[in-house]
SETORZA-290219 format. One record per atom (N, C-alpha, C): z, x, y. Coordinates in steps of 0.05 Angstrom, whole numbers, plus 5000, padded with zeros to 4 digits. Atoms other than C-alpha are relative to their C-alpha. Last residue first. Example, Ala and Ser with C-alpha at 12.3 -4.5 7.8 and 13.67 -1.06 7.14 Angstrom:
REM SETORZA-290219
499949844976 514352734979 501449855022 500050184976 515652464910 500050185024 
REM end
This chain:
REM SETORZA-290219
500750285002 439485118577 498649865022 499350104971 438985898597 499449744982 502150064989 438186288518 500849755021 498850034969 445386638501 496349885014 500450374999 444086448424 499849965037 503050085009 443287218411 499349805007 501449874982 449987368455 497849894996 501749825011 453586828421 497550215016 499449764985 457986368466 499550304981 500649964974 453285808455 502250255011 502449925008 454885748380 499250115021 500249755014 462985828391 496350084993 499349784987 462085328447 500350294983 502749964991 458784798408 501450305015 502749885028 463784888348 499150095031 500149815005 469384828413 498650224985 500950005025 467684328449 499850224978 500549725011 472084448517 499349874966 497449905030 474883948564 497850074977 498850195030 470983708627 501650244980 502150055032 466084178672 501249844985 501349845001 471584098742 497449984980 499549875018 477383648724 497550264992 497250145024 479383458784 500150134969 497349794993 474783908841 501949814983 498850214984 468583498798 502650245013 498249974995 462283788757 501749935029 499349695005 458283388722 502350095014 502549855007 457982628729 499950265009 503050074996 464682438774 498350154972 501849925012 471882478773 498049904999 500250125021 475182378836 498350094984 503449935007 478982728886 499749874971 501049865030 484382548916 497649944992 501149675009 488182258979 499850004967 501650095017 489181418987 499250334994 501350265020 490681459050 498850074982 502850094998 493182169082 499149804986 501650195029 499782159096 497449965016 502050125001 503682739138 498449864976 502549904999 509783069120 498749815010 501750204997 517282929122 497350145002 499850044975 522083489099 496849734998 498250184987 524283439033 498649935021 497149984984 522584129010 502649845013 498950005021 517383868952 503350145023 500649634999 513583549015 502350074976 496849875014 514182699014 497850365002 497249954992 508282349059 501550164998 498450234994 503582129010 502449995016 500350054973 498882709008 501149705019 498049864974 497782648945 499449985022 499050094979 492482318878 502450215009 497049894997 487682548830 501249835019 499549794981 482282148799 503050085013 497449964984 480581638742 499750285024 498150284991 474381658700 502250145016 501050204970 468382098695 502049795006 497850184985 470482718651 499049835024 500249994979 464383108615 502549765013 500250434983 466483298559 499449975020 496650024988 464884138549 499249635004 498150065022 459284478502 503149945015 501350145027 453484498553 502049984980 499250294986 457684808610 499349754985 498150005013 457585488574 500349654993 499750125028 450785588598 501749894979 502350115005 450285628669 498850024982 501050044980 456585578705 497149964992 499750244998 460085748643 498049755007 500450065033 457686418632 499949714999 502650074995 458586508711 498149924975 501450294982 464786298703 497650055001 500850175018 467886748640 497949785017 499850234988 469887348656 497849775003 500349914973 469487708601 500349865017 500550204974 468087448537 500449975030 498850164990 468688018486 499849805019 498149934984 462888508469 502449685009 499650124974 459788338404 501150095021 501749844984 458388628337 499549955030 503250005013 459087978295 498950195029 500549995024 466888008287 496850094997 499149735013 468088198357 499050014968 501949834990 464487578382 500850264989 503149945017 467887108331 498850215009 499549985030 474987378353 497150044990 500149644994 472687308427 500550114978 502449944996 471286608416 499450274998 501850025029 477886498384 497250124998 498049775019 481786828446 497950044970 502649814998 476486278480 501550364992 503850085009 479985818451 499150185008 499349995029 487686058459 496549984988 500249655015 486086098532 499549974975 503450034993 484285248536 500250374993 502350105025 490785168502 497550035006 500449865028 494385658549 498549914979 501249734998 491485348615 500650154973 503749985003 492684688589 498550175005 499750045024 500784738585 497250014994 499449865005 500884948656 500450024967 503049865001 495784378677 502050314991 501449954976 502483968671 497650234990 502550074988 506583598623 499950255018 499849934976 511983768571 497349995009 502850124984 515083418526 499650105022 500250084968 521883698488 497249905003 502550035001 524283848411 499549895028 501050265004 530484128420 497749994999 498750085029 534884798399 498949714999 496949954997 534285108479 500449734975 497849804975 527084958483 502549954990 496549915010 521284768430 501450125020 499649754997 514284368453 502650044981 497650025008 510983708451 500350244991 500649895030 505783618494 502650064987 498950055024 506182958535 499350264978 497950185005 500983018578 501050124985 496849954988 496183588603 501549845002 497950184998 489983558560 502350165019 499450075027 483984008577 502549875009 497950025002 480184278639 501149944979 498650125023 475984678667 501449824995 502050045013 472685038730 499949844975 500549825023 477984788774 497450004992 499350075027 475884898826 501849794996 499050185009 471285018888 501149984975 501149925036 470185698920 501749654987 497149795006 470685509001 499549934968 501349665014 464285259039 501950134983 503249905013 465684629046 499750214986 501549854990 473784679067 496650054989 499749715017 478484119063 497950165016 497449935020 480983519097 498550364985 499149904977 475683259154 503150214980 500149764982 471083189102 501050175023 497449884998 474782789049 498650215013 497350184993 468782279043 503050135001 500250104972 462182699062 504149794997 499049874979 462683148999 500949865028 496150094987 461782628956 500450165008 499650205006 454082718932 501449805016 501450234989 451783238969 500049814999 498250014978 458583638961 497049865007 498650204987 456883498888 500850005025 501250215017 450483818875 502049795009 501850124977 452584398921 499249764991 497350114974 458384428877 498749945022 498650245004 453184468811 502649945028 501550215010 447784928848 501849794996 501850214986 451385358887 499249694995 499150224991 457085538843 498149845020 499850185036 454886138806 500549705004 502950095007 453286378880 499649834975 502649885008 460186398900 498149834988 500750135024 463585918942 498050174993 500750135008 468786318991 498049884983 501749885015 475986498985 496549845006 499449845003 480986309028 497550225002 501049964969 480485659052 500750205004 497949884991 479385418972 500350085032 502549804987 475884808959 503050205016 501850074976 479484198916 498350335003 503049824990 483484248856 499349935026 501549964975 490083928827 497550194998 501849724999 491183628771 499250015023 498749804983 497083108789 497750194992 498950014976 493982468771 500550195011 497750104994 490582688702 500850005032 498449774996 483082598690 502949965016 499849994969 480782168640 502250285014 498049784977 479382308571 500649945026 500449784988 476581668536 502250205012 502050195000 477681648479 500049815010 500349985017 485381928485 496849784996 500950235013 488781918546 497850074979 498550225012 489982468602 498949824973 500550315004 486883028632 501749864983 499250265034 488383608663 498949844997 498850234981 485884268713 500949844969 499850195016 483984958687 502049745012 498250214992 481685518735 499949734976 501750165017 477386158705 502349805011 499349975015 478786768746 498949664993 500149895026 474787138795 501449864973 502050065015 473886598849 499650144968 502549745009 479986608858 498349954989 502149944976 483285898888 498750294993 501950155018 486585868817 498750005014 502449834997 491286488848 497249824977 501449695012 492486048884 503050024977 497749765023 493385338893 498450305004 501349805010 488284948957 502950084980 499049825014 492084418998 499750174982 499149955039 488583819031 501050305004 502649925014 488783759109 501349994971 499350095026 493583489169 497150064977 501750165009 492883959224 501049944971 498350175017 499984219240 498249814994 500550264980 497284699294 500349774978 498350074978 501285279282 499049775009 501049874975 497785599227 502050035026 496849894985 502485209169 498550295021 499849554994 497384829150 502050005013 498849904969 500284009125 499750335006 503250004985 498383709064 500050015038 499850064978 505283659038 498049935024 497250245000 504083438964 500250055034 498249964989 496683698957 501949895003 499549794977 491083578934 500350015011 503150174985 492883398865 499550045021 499250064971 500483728865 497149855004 499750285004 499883918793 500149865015 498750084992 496084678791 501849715003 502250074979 489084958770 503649855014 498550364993 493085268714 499350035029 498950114977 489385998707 500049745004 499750375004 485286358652 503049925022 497350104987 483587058666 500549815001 500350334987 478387298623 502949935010 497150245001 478488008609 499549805010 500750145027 471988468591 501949875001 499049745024 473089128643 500349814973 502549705015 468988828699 501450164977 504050165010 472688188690 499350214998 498950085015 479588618710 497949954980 500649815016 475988898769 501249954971 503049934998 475288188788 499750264988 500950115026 482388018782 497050074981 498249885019 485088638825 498749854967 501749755017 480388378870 501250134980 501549995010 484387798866 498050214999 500850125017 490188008882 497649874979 500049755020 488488468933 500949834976 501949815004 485687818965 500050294988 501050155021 491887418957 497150114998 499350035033 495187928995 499049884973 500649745014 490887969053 502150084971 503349945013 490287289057 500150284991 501749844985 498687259061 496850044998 500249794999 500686729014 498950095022 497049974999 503886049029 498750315001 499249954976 496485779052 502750185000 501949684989 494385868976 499850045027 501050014980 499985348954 499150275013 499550194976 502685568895 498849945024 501649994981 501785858822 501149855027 499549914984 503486008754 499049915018 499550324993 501485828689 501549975034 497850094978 497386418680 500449765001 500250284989 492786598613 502550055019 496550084977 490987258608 499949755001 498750304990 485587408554 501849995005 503450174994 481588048527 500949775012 500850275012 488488458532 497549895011 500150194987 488389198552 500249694992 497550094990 491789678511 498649785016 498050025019 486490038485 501249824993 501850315002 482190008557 501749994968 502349895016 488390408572 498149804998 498549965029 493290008625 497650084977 499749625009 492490218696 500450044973 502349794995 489189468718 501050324990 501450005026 494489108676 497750155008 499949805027 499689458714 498149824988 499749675001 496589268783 500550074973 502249905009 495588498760 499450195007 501250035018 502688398752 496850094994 499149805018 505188768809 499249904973 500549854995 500788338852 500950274974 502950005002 502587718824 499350295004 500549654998 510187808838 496449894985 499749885022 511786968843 499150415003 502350115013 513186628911 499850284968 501449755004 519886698947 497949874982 502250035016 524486168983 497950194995 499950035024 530786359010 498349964981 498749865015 529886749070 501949944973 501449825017 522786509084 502750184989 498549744999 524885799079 499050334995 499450014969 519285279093 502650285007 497949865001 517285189022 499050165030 499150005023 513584559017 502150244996 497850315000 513584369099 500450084973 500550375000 510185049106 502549804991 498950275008 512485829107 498449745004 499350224978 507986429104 500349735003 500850294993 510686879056 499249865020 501750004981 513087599047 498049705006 497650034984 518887448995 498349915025 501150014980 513487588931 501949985023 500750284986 518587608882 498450155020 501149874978 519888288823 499449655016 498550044984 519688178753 499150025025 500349894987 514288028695 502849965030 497650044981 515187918625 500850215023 501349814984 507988008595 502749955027 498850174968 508987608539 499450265011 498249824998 503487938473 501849805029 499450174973 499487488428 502550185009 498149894995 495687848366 500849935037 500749804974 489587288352 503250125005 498749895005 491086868290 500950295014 499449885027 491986358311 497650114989 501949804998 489286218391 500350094972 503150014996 491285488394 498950234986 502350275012 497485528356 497549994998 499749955031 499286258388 499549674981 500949875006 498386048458 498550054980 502350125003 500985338452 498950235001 501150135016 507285608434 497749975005 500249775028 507286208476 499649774976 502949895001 505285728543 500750194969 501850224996 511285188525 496850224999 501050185019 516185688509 497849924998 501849775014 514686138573 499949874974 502849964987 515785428618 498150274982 501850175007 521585218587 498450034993 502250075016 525585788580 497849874988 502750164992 530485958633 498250104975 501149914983 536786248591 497149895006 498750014975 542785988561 497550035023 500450334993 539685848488 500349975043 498250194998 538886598474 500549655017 499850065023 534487228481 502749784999 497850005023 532287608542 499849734978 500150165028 525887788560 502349874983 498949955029 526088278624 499149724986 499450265018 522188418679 501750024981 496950075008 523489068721 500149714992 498249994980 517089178744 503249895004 501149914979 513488988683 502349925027 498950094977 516088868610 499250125023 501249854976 510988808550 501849895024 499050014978 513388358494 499550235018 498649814982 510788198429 500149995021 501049854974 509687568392 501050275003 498449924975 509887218329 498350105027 500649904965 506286868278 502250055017 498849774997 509386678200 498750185031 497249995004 508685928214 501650364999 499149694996 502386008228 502850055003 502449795018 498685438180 500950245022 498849865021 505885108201 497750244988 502049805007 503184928264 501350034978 501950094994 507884258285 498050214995 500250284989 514284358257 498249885004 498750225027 514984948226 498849815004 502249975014 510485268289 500849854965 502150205005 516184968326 497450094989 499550245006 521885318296 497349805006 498150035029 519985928294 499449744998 503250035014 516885958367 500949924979 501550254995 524085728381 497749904990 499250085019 527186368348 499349675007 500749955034 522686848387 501849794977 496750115033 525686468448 497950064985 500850215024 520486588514 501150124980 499349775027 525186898571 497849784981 500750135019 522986598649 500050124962 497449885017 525587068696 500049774973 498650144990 520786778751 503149964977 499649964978 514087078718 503949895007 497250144994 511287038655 500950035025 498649944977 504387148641 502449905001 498950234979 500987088572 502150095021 496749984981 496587588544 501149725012 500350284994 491287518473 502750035022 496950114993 490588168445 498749785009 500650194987 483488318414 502549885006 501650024977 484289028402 499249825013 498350024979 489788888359 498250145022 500549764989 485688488308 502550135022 498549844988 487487938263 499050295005 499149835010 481487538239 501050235020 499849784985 482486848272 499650224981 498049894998 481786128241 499250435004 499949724982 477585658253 502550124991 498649875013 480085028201 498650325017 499150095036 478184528247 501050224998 499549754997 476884718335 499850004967 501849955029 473084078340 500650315000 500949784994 477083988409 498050114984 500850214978 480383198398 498250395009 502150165004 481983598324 498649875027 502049815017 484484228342 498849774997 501449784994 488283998400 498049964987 501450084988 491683448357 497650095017 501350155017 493983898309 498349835026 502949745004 496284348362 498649904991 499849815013 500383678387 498150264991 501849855002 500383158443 501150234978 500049715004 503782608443 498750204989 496950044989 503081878456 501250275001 499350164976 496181778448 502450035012 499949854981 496082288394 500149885031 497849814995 498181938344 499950075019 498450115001 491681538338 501850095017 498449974964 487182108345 501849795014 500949994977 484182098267 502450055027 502750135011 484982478207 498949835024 499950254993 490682788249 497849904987 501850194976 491283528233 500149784999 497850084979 497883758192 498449875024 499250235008 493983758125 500249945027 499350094975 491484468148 500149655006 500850325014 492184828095 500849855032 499350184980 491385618114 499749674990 502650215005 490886008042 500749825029 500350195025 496286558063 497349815012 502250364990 495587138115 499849994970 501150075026 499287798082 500449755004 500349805016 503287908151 499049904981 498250255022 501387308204 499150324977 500750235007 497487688270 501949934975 502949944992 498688408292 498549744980 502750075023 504488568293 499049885009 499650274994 507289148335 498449754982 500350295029 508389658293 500949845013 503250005013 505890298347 500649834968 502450274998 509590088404 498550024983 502249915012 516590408393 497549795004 500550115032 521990308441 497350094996 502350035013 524190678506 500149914973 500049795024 530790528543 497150004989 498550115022 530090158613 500350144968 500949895019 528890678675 501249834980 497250035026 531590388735 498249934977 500949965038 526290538785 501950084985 497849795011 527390178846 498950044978 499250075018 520489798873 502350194985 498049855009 516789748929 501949944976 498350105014 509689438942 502150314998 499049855007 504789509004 503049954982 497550285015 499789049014 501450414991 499350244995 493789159053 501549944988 499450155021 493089799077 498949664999 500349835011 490190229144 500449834961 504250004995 489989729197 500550074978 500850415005 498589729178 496049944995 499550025036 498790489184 499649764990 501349865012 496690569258 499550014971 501250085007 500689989273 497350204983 500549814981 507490279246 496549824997 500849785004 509289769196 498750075031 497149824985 513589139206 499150274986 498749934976 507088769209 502350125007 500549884987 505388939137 499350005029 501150124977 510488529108 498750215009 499249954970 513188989051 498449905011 501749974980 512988658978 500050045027 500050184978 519288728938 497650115011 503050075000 522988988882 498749755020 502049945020 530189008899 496650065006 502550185023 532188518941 499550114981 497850175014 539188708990 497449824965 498349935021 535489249019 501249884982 497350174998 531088829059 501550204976 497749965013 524989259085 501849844989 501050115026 520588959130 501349924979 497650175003 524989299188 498949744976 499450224983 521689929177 501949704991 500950214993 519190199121 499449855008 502949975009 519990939121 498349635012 500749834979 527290929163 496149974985 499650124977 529290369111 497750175029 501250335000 526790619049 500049915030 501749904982 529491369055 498049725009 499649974968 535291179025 498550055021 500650284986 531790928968 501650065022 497050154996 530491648954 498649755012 498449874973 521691718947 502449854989 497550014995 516791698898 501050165021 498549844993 509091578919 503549904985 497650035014 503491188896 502150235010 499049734993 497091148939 503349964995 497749964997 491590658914 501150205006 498550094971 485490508929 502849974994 503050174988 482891018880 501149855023 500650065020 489991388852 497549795009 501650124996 492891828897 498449944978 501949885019 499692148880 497249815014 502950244988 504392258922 499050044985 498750314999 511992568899 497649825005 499850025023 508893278894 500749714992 502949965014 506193338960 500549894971 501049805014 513893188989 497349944988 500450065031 516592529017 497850304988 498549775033 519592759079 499649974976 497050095004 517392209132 502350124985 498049934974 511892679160 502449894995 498849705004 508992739086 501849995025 498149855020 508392059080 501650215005 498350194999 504791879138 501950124991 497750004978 500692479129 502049845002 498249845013 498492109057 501750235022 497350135014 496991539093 501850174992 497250004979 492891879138 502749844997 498949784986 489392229091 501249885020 498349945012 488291589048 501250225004 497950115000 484791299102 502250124981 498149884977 479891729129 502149864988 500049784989 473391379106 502850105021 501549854977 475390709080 500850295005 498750104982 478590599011 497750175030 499149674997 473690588945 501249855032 499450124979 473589898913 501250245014 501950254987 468689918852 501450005033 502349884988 472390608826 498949745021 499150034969 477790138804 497750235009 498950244993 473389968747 501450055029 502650064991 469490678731 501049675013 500749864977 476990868720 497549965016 497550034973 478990328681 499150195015 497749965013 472590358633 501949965026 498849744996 467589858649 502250144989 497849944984 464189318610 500350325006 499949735008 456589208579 502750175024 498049955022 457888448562 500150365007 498350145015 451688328600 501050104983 496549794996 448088928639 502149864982 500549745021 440788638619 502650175003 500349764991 443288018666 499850194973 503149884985 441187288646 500250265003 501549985020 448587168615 496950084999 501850134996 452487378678 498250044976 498450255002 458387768667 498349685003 498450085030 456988378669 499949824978 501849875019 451988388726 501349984973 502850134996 456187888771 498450104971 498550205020 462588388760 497849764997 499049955029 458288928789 501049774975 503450045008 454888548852 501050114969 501650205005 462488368870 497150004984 498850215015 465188938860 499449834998 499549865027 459989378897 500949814976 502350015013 459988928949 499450044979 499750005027 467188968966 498449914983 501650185017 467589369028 499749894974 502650014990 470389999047 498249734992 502349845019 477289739017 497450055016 501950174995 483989709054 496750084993 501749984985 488790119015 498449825007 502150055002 494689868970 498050015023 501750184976 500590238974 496950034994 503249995012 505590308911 497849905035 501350144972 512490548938 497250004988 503349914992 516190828875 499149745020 502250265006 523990828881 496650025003 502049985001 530091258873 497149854992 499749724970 537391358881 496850095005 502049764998 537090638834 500850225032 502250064981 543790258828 498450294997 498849924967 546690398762 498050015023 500449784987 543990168700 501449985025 497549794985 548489738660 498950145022 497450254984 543389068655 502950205002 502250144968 537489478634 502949935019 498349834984 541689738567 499449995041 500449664998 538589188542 501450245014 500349944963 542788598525 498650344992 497549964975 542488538447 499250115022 499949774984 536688228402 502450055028 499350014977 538087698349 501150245025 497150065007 534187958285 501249995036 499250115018 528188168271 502549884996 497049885026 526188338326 500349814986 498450234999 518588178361 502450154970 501950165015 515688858384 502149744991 498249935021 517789198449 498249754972 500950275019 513389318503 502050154979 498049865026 516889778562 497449674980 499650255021 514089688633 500050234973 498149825023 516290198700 498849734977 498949714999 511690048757 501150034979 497849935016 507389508755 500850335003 499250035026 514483978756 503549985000 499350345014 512583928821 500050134971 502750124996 509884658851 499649744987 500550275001 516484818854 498449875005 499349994971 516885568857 499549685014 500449754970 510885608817 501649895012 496349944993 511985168743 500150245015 500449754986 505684778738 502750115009 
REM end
């Protein structure tokens, strides 16, 4: 899990994969911005609507299933209270930002303004010295503060425009796929993990994709992370060769970039674009290189600094995918991302996820690394009263998106040490979840009860391998563990699923839990051995923490906060994720 050491949109540009070693964009001359868009997010009348909508979608029992929104009927779901966007937009106007500079956009209210005008508008929030940046909304006027809940800024340094209409669009003049390269059996794979392996310990076989570009396939980047078009290369040679000719494209957000070359952070977007594109072949796979830090934080023993330590741009990521045509949208995000869901603001991690939710209502699955910290490394709130408790991740603590935890070992699966899960103390346990988490908080609920939260949305919902996979970075072959390598291979599958469903007249897979929750759940391993472990003291800052004996959760008979439903059958899952076949088990 690679958040800001979780142990291990305004301006975007998509470019298509070059042919040839790409030079600095002109990004890196601009001159400081004389001008910046202020995105503010309104506080919502309620979020019933959304909720009872994405439910109906998305729920295999409902006569609404599969029958998505468009973007506008989507943010529609979360209209702002009576009065509010007139006194936002006063606001505005009294500071000098002109009629023409605002725009109102559902719960949103977009404005340009000089960045000189930043300070005197923002207050002491503000930090000039950042860039793109989330404004604390206690250093707002309070009248205006009630009024939002997250207000983002952002210079706008305009990067050059490219062409988007030959991006490609799966493997040019697709050859006979041979797929020697699987494992006759799972030997091998004890020791490392490969696609091949995947496909076979998954019953994924010779599946293979027909290239669409309505069925994108997204992966998140975050933290200036570049994924190496000449890496993929190499390890699809190596270990996929049946896509040896697959690429990517690139989509930049809020001043992300992508660069190109051995020098630059690449583990972590490697690691999810290979396994993306493996798993998901032949599905059109786009990065989604995103800029911009959270800053606004509230500190703990793990990251305790708020003027060095920052958390990822989430927000600005799932804003531009909410304004992007339904066209343009991708059917599947996978995130490897994430950190302690006390670090965020609630009211931030809540426009986040509603953000995810209207997402679902428009046919996207959001796949999300459940995290590696098991639960928890410092296990310590950061309230003020320094109760010792488990540790919740976001944005895998949403209920809207689909959480993937690990496992280990090779017949049997067990689940791995560091997957984390538990109960979020955010969010809490929808209804799709009564039955199997009420099932187990009657079981084992009673023995880590002074530590988490009952009632709070339990995950992961998922999980799949997270050892030893063997990747490409900076000209080597590498290994890389954590539930951030398991969230793209578990995407990549239901990328496939969404393939079959398109093929046979289908709507896409949407968000995916309540599908899961009470039919999906039938074509997954069930994981009963081993359990997580933390809470041993150490914090990833150093500083001393509290130990809880023996902390973590274990796998059990159905579903568990470790590895949740188990790891993913794929035939059974491509029969069971058929509308016609959609009969309640």
């Amino acid at each position: 899990m690679k958040a800001f050491l979780l142990l291990l949109g305004i301006c975007s540009v998509v470019t298509p994969h070059p042919t040839a070693e790409p030079a600095l964009t002109t990004r890196d001359e601009v001159k400081p911005a004389e001008f910046a868009f202020v995105s503010i997010a309104l506080q919502p009348d309620g979020r019933q609507l959304l909720e009872k909508t994405l439910h109906q979608v998305s729920d295999p029992s409902s006569p609404q299933y599969g029958k998505y929104l468009s973007r506008e009927d989507a943010k529609a779901l979360l209209r702002p209270r009576q009065g509010s966007t007139d006194t936002i937009k006063k606001w505005l106007s009294k500071a000098g930002i002109a009629a023409d500079d605002i725009e109102t956009d559902g719960q949103f209210i977009h404005a340009r303004i000089k960045t000189k005008q930043a300070q005197s508008l923002l207050g002491p929030g503000y930090n000039a010295t950042l860039g793109s940046q989330t404004i604390p909304v206690p250093s707002l006027p309070k009248e205006i503060g009630t009024q939002i809940t997250t207000i983002q800024y952002a210079p706008i340094e305009l990067p050059p425009a490219f062409p988007i209409d030959n991006l490609p669009v799966g493997s040019p003049d697709p050859k006979p796929v041979n797929y020697t390269e699987i494992p006759d059996d799972l030997e091998a794979c004890k020791s490392a993990i490969t696609p091949g392996c995947l496909r076979k310990l998954y019953h994924v076989g010779d599946y293979r994709a027909r290239p669409e570009a309505k069925n994108l396939f997204g992966v998140a980047g975050f933290v200036n992370q570049s994924a190496q078009f000449d890496q993929l290369s190499i390890f699809l040679n190596n270990f996929a060769p049946y896509a040896a000719n697959a690429s990517f494209s690139v989509e930049t957000i809020n001043g992300g970039r992508n660069r190109q070359g051995n020098n630059e952070s690449q583990g972590e977007a490697n690691a999810d674009i290979q396994y993306a594109i493996s798993m998901g072949y032949d599905i059109p796979v786009r990065y989604y290189a995103t800029g911009g830090e959270l800053h606004d934080l509230i500190p703990d023993l793990d990251l305790p600094d708020t003027k060095s330590d920052s958390l990822e741009a989430y927000l600005e990521f799932a804003s531009h995918l909410l304004d992007l045509d339904d066209d343009a949208l991708p059917k599947v995000v996978t995130i490897s991302y994430g950190a302690n869901e006390q670090l965020f603001p609630k009211a931030y991690a809540q426009q986040v996820c509603d953000i995810f939710g209207q997402l679902g209502t428009r046919g996207v699955s959001i796949v999300v690394a459940s995290g590696d910290i098991g639960p928890g490394v410092s296990c310590q709130s950061n309230d003020g009263s320094k109760k010792p408790k488990f540790l919740p991740s976001f944005p895998a603590s949403c209920p809207y998106v689909t959480s993937v935890g690990a496992t280990s070992g090779i017949n049997p699966e067990t689940a791995a040490n560091f997957s984390s899960g538990g109960f979020s103390d955010y969010f809490g346990r929808p209804k799709w979840q009564d039955k199997s988490v009420g099932s187990y908080l009657e079981a084992h609920g009673k023995e880590w009860k002074d530590y988490y939260n009952p009632a709070g949305r339990g995950f992961p919902d998922v999980a799949a391998q997270g050892i030893n996979y063997l990747t490409w970075s900076h000209g080597n072959e590498s290994s890389f563990t954590g539930t951030s390598v398991s969230a793209p291979a578990f995407a990549g599958l239901i990328s496939l699923l969404n393939d079959h469903r398109l093929q046979n007249g289908e709507p896409s897979m949407g968000f995916l839990n309540p599908w899961i929750y009470s039919i999906g759940n039938n074509a997954f391993t069930d994981i009963t051995e081993s359990k997580s472990l933390g809470c041993d003291g150490t914090s990833i800052s150093g500083l001393k923490s509290p130990v809880i004996p023996n902390a973590g959760w274990s796998a059990v008979s159905g579903w568990d906060p470790v590895t949740g439903w188990g790891t993913p059958l794929f035939d059974k899952l491509l029969n069971l994720s058929c509308v016609k076949n959609m009969v309640k088990q």
